[in-house]
C-alpha positions in Angstrom: -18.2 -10.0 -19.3 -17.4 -13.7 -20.2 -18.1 -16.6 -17.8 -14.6 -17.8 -17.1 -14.7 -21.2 -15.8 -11.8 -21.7 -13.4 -9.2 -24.0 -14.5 -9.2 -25.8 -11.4 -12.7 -26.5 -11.0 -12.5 -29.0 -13.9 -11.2 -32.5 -13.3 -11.0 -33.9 -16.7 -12.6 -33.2 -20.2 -13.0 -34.0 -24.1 -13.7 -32.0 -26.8 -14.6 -33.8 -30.0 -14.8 -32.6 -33.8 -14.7 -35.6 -35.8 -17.9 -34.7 -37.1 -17.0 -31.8 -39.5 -19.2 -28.5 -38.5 -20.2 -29.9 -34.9 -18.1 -29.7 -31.7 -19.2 -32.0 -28.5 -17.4 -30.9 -25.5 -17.9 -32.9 -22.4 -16.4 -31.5 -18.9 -16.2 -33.2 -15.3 -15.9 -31.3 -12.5 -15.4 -32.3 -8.6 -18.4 -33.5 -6.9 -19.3 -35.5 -9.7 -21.0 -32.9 -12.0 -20.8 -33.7 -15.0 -21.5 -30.8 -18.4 -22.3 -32.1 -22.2 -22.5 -29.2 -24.9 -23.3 -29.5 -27.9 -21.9 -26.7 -30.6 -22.5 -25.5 -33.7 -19.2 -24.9 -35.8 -15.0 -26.2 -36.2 -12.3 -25.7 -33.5 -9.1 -24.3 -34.7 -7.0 -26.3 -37.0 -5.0 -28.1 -34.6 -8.2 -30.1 -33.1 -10.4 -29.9 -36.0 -11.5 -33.7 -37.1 -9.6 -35.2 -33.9 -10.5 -35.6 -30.5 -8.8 -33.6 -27.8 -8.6 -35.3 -24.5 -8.3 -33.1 -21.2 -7.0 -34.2 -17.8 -6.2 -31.5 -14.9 -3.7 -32.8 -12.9 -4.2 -29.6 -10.6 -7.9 -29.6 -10.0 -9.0 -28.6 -6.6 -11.9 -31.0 -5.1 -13.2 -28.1 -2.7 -13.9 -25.8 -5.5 -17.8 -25.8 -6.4 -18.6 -26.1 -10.1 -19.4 -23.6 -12.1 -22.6 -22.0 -12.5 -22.5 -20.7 -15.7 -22.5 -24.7 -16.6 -25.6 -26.7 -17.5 -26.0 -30.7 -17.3 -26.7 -30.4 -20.7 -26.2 -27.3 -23.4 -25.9 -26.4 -27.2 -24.9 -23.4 -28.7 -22.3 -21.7 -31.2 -19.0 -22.7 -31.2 -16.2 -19.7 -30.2 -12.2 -20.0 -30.7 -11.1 -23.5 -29.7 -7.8 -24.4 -30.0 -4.7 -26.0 -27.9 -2.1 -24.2 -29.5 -3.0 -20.8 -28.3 0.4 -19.5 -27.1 0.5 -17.3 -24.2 3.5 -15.7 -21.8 3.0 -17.1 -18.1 4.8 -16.5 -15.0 7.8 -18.9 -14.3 8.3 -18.2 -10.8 5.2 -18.4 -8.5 4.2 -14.7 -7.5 5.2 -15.1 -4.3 8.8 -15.2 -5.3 8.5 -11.6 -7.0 7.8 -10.2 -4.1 10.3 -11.3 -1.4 12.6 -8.7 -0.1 15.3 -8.2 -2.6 13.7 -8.7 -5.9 12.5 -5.4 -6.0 12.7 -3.5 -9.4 13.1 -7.0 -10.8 11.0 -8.1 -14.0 9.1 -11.5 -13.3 10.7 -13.9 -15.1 8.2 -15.5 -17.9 7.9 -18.6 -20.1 5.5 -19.4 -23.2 3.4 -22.2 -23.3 0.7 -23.8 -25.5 -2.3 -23.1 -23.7 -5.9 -24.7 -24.0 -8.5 -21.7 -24.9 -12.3 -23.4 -25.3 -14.9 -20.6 -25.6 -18.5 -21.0 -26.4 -22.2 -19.1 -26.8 -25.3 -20.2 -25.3 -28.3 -18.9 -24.7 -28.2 -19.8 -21.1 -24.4 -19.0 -20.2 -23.8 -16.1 -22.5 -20.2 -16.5 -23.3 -18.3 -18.9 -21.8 -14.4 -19.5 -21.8 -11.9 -21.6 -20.2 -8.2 -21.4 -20.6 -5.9 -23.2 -19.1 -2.0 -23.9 -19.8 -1.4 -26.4 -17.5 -4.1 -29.8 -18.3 -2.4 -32.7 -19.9 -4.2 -32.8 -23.4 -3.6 -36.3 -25.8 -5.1 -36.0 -29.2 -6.1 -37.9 -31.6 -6.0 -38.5 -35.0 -7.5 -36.7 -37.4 -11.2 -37.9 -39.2 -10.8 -35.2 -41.6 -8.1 -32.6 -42.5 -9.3 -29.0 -42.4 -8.3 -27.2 -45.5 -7.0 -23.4 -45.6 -10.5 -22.0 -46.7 -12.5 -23.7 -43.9 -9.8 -22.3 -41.5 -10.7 -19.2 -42.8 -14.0 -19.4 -42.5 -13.8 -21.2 -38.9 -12.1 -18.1 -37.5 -14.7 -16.0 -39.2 -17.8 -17.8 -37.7 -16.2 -17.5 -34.5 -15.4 -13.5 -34.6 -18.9 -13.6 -36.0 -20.9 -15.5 -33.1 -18.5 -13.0 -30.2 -20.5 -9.8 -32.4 -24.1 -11.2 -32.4 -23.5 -12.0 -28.8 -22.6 -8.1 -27.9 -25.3 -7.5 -30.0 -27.9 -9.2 -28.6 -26.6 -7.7 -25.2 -27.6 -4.0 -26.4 -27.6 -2.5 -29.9 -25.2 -0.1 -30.1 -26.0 1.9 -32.8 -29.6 2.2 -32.0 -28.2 3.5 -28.1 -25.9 5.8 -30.2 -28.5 7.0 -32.3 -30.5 8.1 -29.8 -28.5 9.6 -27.9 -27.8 11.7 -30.8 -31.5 12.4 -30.9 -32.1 13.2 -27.6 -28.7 15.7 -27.2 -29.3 17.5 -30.5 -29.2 21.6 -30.1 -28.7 21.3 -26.2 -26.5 23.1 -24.4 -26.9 21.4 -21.2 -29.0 18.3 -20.1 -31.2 17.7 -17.4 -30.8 14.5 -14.8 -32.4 12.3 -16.9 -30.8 12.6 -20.1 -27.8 12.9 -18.9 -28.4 8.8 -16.6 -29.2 7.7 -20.5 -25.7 9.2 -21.6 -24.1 7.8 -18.4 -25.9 4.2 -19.3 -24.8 4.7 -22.9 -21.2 5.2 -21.6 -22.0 1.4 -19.5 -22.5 -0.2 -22.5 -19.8 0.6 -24.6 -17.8 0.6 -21.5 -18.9 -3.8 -21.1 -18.6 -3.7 -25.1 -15.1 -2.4 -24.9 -14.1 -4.9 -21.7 -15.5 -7.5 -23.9 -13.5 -7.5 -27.2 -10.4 -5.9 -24.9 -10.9 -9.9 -23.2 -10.9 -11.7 -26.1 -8.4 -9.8 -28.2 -6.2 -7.9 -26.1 -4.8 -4.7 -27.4 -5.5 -5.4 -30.3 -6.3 -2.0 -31.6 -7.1 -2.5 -35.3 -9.6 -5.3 -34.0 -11.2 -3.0 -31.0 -12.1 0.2 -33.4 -13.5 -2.0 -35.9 -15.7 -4.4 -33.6 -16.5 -1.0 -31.6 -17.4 0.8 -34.6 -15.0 3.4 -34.5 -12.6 2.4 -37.7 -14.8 4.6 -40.2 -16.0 7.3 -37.9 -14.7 11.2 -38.0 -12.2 12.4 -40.8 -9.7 10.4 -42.6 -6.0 10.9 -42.3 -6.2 13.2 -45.5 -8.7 15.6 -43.7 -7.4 16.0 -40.4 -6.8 19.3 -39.6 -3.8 20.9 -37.9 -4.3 22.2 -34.7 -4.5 25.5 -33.3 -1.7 26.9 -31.6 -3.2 30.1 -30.6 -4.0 29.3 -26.9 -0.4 29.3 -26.3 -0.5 33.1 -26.6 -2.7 33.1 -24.0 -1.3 32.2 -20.2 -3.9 30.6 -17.6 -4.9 33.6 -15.0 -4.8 33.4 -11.5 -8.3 32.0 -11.4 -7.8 28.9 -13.6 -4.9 27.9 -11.8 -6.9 28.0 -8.2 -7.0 25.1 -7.0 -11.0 23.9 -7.0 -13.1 23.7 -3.4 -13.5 20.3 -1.6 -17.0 20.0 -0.7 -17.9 18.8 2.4 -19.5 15.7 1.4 -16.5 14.8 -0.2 -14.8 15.4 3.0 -16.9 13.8 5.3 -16.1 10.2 2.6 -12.4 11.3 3.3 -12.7 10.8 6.6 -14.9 7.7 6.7 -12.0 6.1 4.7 -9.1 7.2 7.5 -11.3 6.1 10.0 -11.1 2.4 8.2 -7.5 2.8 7.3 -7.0 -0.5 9.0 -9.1 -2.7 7.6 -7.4 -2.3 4.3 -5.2 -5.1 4.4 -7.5 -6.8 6.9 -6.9 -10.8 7.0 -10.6 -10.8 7.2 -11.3 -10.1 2.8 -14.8 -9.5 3.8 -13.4 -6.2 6.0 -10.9 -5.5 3.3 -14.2 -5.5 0.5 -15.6 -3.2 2.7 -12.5 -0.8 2.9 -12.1 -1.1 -1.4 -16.4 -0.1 -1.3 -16.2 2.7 1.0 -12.8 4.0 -1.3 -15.4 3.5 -4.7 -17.7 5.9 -2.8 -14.9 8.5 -2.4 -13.8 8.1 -5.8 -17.0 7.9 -7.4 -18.4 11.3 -5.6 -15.2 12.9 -6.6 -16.1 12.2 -10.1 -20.0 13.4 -9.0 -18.8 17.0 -7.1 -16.2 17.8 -9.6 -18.4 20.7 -11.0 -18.2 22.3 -7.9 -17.7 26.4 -7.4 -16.6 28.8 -5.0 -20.0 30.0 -5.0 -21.1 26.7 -3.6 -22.6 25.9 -6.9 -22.0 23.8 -9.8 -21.4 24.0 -13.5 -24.3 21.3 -14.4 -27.1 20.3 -11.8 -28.4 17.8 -14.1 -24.8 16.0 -14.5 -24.2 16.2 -10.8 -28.0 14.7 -9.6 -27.4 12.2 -12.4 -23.9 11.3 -11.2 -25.1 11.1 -7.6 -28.1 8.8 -8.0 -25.4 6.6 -8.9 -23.3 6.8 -6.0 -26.4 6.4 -3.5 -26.7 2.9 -5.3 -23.3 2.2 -4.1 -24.0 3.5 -0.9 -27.2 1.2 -0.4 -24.9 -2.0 -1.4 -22.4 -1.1 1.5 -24.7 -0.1 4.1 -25.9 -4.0 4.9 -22.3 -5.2 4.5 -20.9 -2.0 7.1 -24.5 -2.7 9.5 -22.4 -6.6 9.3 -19.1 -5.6 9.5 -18.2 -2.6 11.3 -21.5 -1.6 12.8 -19.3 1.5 15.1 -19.3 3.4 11.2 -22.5 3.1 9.9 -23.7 5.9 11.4 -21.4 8.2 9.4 -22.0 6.0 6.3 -26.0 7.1 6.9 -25.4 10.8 7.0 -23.1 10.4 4.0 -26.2 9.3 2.2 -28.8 11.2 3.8 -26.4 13.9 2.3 -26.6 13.5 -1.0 -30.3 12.9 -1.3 -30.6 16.4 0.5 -28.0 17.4 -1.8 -30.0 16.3 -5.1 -33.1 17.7 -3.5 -31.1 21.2 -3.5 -30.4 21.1 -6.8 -33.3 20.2 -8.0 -35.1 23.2 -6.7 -32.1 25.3 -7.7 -32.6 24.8 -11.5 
């Protein structure tokens, strides 16, 4: 996903396209760090050929700068504009919450908001938008004319796709999974963690353009690559109606087993139930990581029988190796936190590794 620089870690700041085709910005943030990039490309209309001055009247000094900054960068230059309107709450948050005002739609205003985003090698994408800096600008050097608007917006929609491609190729991650699943009926643990990491990146491709664009979904199918795929409207089939004839029998309506992994991360989480709302947000984290577990091994055990068996041992193993990574990321912070559960959090793990093993030998 984007770096997105917090609005109040920045003090002050220019950007400057008076030279056409080349945008400077220069940002200062508290503690006296200080960031100059240099970019390749326009800003939007309403800044090109000027220079746009920022000031942050609500910066907070205690906030350290960002990290995705450099003292000094260059790159490509994204959308930059400060006439990017967007609907913002009117009331602070708070005040939506207070007994009363339930059922009540937050009240919202529009306002010009500041949206600077950029590519560098060493940040990735970068983006800061703010609504509240005092901006000045200046006048203009050069008036941009309709066709290099055009092409401004194009160069920036075009920089966004060769960064999500350099991230991963897509159709090369499509194409072979294609490859590998062609005249397979079922898949064994390993190709089905390269369909599972296939599903990753078009999963952070997705969040990506769904960032920048919103529900946009014209935009989304065709930066995802899914505008031209499959039948047109004219070949689209009708579909078949004929399962209606046919009511679900007593054993498709029973309700699935819980296995007793899953039950034993049931009870883990009731035995935290308090720390959910914990004023400590470390204890709370924990709770929301021991909950992923839960969810994610519902997701892993959902091919599970009344035989004790499941539909796909390759899916399941697969699934699992991934929930015994989120396992090993909570154990140090439950060993830290709430040392009284780790115990049940170790047999949870030791668990599905004996679990895996099982399967394994099963196949």
């Amino acid at each position: 996903m984007a770096a997105r620089i917090d609005p109040a870690s920045v003090l002050k700041g220019v950007i400057d396209n008076r030279i056409k085709g080349t945008t400077q910005v220069r940002l200062e943030c508290p503690g006296g760090f200080v960031t100059e990039i240099s970019l390749k490309g326009n800003t939007w209309r309403d800044v090109a050929g000027r220079v746009l001055t920022l000031h942050n009247p609500q910066s907070d000094s205690s906030l350290p700068r960002p990290t995705s900054l450099a003292a000094n960068d260059h790159g490509i230059a994204g959308d930059i504009t400060a006439a990017r309107k967007v609907k913002v709450l009117r009331d602070p948050i708070e005040e939506a919450l207070k007994p009363g005002h339930e059922g009540e739609s937050p009240r919202h205003v529009w306002k010009n908001s500041l949206y600077l985003e950029w590519f560098t090698l060493n940040g990735g994408r970068i983006v800061l938008e703010a609504t509240d800096f005092e901006m000045t600008v200046s006048e203009p050097e050069w008036i941009m004319t309709e066709q290099e608007e055009k092409e401004t917006h194009q160069h920036a929609r075009e920089a966004l796709v060769n960064f999500m491609d350099q991230l991963v190729d897509l159709e090369a991650s499509r194409q072979q999974i294609d490859t590998m699943t062609e005249g397979k009926e079922k898949l064994n643990e390993f190709e089905w963690e390269q369909l599972m990491k296939h599903s990753d990146k078009v999963t952070d491709r997705y969040m990506e353009l769904l960032d920048k664009f919103g529900h946009d979904e014209e935009t989304l199918d065709e930066l995802m690559g899914w505008k031209n795929q499959g039948a047109g409207p004219e070949q689209v089939q009708p579909v078949e109606e004929s399962w209606l004839e046919y009511p679900l029998s007593d054993e498709d309506t029973e309700e699935p087993p819980e296995h007793p992994l899953r039950t034993m991360a049931s009870e883990l989480l009731d035995q935290m139930k308090s720390r959910k709302h914990a004023q400590d947000s470390l204890e709370s984290e924990l709770w929301f990581a021991v909950a992923n577990i839960g969810a994610k091994l519902s997701g892993a055990l959902s091919g599970y029988r009344s035989d004790h068996t499941f539909d796909d041992n390759g899916f399941t193993i697969a699934h699992l190796k991934r929930v015994l990574a989120l396992v090993n990321e909570t154990t140090p912070m439950m060993q830290k936190i709430n040392p009284g559960q780790l115990q049940k959090l170790m047999q949870i793990r030791q668990s599905i590794i004996d679990l895996q093993q099982q399967l394994r030998r099963a196949r």
